[in-house]
TORVO-676890 format. One record per residue (C-alpha): chain; x, y, z; residue number from 1. Coordinates in Angstrom, 1 decimal, always signed. Last residue first. Layout:
BEGIN
+--------+--------+--------+--------+-----+
| cadena |     c1 |     c2 |     c3 | num |
+--------+--------+--------+--------+-----+
|      A |      X |      Y |      Z | NUM |
...
+--------+--------+--------+--------+-----+
END
This chain:
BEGIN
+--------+--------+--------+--------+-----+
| cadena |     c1 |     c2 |     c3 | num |
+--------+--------+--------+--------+-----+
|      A |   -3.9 |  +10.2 |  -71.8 | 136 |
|      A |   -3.9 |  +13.7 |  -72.5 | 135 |
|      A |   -2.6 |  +14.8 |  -76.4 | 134 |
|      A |   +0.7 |  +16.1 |  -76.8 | 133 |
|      A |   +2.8 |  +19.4 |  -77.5 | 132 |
|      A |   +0.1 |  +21.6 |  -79.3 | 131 |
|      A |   -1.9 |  +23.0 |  -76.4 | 130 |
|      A |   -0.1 |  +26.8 |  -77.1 | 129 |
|      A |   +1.7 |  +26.3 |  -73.8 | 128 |
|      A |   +2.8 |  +23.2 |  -74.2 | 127 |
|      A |   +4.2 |  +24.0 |  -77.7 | 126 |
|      A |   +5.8 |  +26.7 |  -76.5 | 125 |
|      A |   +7.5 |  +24.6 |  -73.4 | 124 |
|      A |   +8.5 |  +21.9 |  -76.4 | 123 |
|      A |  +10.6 |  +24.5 |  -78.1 | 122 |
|      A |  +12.1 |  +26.3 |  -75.3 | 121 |
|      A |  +13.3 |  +22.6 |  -74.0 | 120 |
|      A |  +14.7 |  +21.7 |  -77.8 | 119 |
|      A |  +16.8 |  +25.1 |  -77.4 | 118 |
|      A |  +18.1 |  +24.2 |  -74.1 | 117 |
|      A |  +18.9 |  +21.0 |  -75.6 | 116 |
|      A |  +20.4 |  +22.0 |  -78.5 | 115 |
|      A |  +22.7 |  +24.4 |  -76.3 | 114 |
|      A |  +23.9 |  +21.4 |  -74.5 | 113 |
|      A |  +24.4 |  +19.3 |  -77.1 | 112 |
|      A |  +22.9 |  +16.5 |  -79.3 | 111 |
|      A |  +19.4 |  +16.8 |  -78.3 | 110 |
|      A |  +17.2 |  +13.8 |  -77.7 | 109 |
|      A |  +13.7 |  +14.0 |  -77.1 | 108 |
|      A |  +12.1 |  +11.6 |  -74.3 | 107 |
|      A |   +7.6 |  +11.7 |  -73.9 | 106 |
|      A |   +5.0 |  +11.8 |  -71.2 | 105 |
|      A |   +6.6 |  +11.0 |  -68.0 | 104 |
|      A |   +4.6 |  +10.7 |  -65.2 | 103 |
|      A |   +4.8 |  +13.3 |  -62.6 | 102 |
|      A |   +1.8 |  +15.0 |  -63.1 | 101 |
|      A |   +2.7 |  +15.7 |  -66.3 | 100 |
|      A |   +6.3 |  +14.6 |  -67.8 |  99 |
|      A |   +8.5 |  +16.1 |  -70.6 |  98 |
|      A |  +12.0 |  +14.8 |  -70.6 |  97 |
|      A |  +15.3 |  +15.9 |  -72.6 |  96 |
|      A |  +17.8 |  +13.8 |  -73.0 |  95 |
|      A |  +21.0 |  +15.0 |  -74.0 |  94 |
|      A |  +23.6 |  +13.6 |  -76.4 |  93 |
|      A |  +27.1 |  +12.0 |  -75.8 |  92 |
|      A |  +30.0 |  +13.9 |  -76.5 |  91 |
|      A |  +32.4 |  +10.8 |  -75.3 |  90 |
|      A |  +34.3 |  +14.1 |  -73.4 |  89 |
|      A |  +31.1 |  +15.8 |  -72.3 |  88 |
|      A |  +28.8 |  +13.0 |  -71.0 |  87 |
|      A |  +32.4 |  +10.8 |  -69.7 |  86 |
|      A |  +32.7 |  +14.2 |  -67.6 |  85 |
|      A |  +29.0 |  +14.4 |  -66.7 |  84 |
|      A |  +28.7 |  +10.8 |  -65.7 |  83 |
|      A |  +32.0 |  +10.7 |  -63.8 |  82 |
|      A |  +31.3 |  +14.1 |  -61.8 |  81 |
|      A |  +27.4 |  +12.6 |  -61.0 |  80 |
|      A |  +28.6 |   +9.3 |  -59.5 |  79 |
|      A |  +29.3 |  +10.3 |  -56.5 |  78 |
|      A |  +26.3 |  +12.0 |  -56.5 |  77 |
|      A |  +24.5 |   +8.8 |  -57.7 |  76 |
|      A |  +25.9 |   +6.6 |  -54.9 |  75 |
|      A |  +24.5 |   +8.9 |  -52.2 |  74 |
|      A |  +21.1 |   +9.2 |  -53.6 |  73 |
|      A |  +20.9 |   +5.5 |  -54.3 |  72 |
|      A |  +22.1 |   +4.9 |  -50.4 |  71 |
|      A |  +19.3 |   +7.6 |  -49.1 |  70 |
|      A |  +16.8 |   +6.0 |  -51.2 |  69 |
|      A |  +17.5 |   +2.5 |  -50.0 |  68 |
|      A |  +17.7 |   +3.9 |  -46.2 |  67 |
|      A |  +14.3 |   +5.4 |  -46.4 |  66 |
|      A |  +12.8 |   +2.2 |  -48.0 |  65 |
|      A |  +14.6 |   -0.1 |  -45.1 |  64 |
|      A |  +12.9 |   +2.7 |  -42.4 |  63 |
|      A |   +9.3 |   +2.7 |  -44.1 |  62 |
|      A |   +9.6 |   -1.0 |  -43.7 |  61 |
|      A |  +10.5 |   -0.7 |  -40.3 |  60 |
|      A |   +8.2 |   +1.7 |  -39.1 |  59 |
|      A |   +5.0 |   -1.0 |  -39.2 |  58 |
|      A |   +6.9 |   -3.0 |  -37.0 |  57 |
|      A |   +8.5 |   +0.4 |  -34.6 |  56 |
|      A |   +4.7 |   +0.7 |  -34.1 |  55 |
|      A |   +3.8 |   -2.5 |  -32.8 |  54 |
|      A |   +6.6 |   -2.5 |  -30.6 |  53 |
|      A |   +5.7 |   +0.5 |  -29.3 |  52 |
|      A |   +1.8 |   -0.2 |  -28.9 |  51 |
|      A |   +2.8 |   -3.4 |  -26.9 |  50 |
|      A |   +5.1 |   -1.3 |  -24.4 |  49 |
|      A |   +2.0 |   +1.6 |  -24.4 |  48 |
|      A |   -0.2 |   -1.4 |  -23.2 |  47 |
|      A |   +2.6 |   -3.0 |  -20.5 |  46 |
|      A |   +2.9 |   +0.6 |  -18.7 |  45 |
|      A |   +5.3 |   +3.0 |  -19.2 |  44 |
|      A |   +3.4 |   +5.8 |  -21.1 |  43 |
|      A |   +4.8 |   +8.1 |  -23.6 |  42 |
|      A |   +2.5 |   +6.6 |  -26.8 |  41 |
|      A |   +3.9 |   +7.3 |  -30.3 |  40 |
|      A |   +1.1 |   +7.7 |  -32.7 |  39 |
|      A |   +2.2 |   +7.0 |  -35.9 |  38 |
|      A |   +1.9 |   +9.6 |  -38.6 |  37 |
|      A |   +2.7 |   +7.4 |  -42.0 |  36 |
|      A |   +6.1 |   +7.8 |  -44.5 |  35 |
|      A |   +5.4 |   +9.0 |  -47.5 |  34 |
|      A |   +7.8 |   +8.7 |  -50.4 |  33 |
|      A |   +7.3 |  +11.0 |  -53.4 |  32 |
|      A |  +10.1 |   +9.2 |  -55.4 |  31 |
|      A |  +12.1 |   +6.4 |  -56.0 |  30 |
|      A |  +12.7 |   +5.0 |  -59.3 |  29 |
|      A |  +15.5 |   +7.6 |  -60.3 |  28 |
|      A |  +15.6 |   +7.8 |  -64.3 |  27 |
|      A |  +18.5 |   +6.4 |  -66.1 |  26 |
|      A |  +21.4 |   +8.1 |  -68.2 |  25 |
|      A |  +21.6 |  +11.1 |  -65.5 |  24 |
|      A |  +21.5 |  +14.1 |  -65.8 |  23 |
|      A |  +18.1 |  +14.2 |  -67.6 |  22 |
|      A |  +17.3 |  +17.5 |  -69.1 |  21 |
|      A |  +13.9 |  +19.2 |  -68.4 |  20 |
|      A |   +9.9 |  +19.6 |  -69.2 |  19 |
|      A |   +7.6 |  +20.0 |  -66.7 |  18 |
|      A |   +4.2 |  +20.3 |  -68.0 |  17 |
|      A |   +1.0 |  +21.8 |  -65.5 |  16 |
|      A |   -2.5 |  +20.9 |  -66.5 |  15 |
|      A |   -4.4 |  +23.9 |  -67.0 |  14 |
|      A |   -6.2 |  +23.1 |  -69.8 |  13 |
|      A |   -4.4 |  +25.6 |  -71.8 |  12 |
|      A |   -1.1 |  +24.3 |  -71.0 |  11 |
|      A |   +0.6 |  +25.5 |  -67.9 |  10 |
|      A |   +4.5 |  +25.3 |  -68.2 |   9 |
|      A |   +7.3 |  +24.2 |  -66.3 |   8 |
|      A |  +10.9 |  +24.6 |  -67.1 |   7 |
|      A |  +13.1 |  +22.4 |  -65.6 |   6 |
|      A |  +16.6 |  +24.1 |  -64.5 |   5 |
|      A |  +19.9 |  +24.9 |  -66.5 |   4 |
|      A |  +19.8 |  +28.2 |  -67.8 |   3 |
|      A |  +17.4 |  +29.1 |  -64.9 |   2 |
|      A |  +13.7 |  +29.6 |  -65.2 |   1 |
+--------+--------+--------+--------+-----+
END
């Protein structure tokens, strides 16, 4: 676990926790995007042709999704300096997040960076003694 990373924990079920800070004041929407195996035929003939074009169809909403996620990761590191700096000098709090199996479970605040990391200790020894919170 680094001083800044999510710590995940197994609790006694073995349902895996990960608990972290938020960077950001929002949560990303986007994630885990699969795009599907299409078959790309390398003929020249009218069938392949047809097959192609059907293909790049069903591509190009995977494509405009791609290119959405790309853009929001792209704003949001330019963003990240700003965030952080107002973060420090406005002295706002941390939000810590606890989520399993990628949903999130619960938000803590902590009012610093150290309360934080404490707060994240806390909650991973509660996960891992089965105390934190009850499966949905």
């Amino acid at each position: 676990m680094g001083e800044d990373g999510a710590v995940k924990v197994t609790e006694p079920g073995g349902t895996t926790v990960r608990i972290g800070r938020r960077w950001l004041p929002w949560r990303r929407r986007l994630r885990g995007l699969d795009a599907p195996d299409l078959p790309i035929p390398d003929g020249d003939d009218p069938i392949s042709a047809a097959l192609a074009v059907i293909g790049l169809i069903i591509a190009i909403p995977f494509l405009v999704v791609f290119t959405i996620a790309l853009g929001e990761l792209l704003i949001l590191l330019a963003l990240l300096p700003l965030l952080l700096l107002a973060r420090i000098v406005l002295r706002r709090p941390w939000t810590v997040d606890v989520t399993r199996r990628g949903d999130l479970v619960a938000s803590h605040q902590a009012a610093d960076w150290a309360s934080s990391r404490e707060l994240k200790e806390e909650l991973a020894a509660q996960a891992a003694r089965g105390d934190l919170l009850p499966e949905h």
